[in-house]
C-alpha positions in Angstrom: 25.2 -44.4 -168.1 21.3 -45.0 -168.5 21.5 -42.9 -171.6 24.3 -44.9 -173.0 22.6 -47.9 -172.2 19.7 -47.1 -173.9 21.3 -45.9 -176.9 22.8 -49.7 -177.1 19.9 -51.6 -176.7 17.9 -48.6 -179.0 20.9 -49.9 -181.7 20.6 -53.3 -181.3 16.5 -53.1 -181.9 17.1 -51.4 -185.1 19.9 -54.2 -186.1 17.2 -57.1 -185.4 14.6 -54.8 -187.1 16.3 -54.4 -189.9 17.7 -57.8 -190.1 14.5 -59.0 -190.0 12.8 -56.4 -192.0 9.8 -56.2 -189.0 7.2 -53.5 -189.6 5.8 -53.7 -185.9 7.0 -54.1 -182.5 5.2 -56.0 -179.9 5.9 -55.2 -176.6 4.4 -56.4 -173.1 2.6 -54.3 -171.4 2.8 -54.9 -167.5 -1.1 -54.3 -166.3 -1.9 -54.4 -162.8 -3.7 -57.3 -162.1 -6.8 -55.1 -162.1 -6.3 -54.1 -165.6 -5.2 -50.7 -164.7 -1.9 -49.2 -166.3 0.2 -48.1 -163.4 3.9 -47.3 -162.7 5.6 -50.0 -164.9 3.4 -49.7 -167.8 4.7 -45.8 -167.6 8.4 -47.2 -167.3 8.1 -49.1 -170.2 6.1 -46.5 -172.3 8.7 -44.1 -171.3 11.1 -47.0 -172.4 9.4 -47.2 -175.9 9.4 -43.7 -176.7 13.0 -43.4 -175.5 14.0 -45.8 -178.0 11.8 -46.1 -181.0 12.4 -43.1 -182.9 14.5 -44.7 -185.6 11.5 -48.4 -185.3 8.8 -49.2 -186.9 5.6 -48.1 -184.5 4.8 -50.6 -181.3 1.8 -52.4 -180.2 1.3 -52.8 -176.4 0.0 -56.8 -175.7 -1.2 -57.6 -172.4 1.2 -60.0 -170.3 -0.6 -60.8 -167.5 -0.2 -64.3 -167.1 2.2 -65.2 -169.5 5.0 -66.1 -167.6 2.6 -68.2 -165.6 1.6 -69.7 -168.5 5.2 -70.0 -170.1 6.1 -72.0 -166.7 3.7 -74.3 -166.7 3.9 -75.2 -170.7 7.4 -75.7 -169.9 6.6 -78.3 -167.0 4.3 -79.9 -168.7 6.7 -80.1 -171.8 8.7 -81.9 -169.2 11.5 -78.7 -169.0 14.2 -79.5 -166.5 13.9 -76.7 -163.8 17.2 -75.2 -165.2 16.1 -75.3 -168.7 12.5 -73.6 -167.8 14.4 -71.0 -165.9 16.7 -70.5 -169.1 14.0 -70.6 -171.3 10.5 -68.6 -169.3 11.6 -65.1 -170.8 11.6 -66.6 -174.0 8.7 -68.8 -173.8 6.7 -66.3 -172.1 7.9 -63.5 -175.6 6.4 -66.0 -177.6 3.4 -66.0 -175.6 2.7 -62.3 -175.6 3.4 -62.5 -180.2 0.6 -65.1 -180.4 -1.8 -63.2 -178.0 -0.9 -60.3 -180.9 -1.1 -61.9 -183.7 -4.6 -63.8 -182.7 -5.4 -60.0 -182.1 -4.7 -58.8 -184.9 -7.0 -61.4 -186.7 -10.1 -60.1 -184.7 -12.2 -57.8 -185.9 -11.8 -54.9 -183.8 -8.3 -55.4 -182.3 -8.2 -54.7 -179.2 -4.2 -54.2 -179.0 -2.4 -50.3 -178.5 -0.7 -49.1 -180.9 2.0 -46.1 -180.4 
């Protein structure tokens, strides 16, 4: 079943991709608060290799702190508590593609590509 899950979300990346005509992926990478890459940062690597064969190459951006910081835009935009919970993921996506994208306009980028 895992493999048939993945298979459908792997499709529906390359719909949106190619939809969209996107040339990079940015997905959040789950550091330990320390910094350190542990166990989920391996799940989602794993996750990334599993179904980007047929996607244009990924960039790792660091999202500690973004759903903290998605929250608390949210209550200060004034966000009902049911809207902010319908809405965090998606606030906190648009979080980690502005932490990239100010990335990618340094110098020396300090974001992973794979």
């Amino acid at each position: 079943a895992a493999g048939r899950a993945t298979a459908r979300v792997a499709a529906e990346l390359k719909r949106l991709v190619d939809a969209r005509g996107a040339g990079l992926l940015a997905v959040g990478w789950p550091l330990e608060p320390s910094g350190r890459e542990g166990a989920r940062c391996r799940e989602v690597r794993a996750f990334v290799e599993d179904v980007g064969r047929d996607l244009p190459p990924a960039t790792f951006v660091d999202e500690r702190r973004t759903t903290r910081m998605a929250r608390d835009a949210l209550a200060e935009a004034g966000a009902s508590r049911r809207l902010a919970e319908k809405a965090e993921d998606s606030a906190a996506a648009a979080l980690i593609l502005e932490a990239l994208l100010d990335d990618l306009n340094r110098e020396e980028p300090r974001s992973r590509f794979f």
